[in-house]
N, C-alpha and C positions, 0 to 999 in steps of 0.2 A: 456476592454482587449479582444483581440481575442483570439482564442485558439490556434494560431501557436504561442503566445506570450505564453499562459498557461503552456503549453507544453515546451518550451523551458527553462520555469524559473523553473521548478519541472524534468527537463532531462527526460522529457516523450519521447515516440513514437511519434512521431504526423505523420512522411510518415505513419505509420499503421493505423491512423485516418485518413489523405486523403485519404489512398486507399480503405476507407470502405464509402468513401465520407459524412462524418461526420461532421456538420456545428457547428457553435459554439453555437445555441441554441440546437443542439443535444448533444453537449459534454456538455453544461453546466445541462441537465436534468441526465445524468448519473453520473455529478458531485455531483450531488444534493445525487443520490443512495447513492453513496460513504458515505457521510454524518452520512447516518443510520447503514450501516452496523455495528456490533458489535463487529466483528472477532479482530481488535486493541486490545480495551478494552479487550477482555476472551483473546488473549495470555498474556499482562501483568499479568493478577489477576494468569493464570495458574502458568508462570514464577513463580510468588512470593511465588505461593503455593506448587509449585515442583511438580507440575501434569503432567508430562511429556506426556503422553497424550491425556491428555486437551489440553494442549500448541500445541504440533502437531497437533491437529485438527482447531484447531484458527488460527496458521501459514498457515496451508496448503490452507483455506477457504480463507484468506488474499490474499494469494499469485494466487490465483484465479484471484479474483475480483482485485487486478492490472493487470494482465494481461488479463483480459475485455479491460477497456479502458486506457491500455498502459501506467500504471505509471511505467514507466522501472526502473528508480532509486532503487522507493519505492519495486519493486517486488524482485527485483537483491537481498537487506538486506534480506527480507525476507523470500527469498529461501533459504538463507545461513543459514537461521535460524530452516527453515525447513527440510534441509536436516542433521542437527545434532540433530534435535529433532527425526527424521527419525531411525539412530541412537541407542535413546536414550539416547542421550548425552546431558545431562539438564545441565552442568557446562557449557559446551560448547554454548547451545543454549542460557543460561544467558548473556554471553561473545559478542556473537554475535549481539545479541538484542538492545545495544546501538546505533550501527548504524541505526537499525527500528525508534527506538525513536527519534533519528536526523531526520531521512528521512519523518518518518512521521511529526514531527511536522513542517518542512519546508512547506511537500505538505499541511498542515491546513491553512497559512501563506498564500501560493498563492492561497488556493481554496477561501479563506474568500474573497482576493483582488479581484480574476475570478470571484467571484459572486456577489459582493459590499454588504456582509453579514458582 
């Protein structure tokens, strides 16, 4: 799979990856980053634990590192997520969160296929 395929199955950016003229062994080594990051995991366990902010800071780290390499979908959830953790609004940010959990587990789905992992 290329990456203007990557990107279109996950509703990424990808004109914002041509324009940084990013190849698809460049995009698949930052996919790889993605991988490790932890920021997912700590906003769920905050979420469940009502750390509100915990959660905020695991959102907002997130929403980062999508908007590195342009997972728009995935960043779009969890800014919405972010901005009612912002807030303090943890009812609200619980609420929210299920669309993270859709979006991210899709982008796992196509990163596993993008990487043949």
């Amino acid at each position: 799979m290329e990456a203007e395929e990557f990107y279109t199955l996950i509703e990424g950016n990808y004109d914002l990856i041509k324009s940084r003229k990013w190849n698809t062994d460049r995009v698949k080594r930052f996919v790889k980053l993605f991988l490790g990051d932890e920021s997912y995991e700590q906003l769920q366990k905050a979420l469940e634990a009502g750390d509100v902010d915990a959660a905020f800071n695991a959102a907002h780290t997130l929403k980062g590192v999508c908007s590195n390499i342009a997972f728009a979908k995935l960043q779009a959830s969890v800014s919405a997520v972010t901005e009612a953790l912002r807030a303090k609004n943890l009812e609200q940010g619980r609420e929210l969160n299920g669309a993270v959990v859709e979006d991210y587990k899709k982008h796992m789905e196509v990163i596993h296929q993008f990487l043949e992992v």
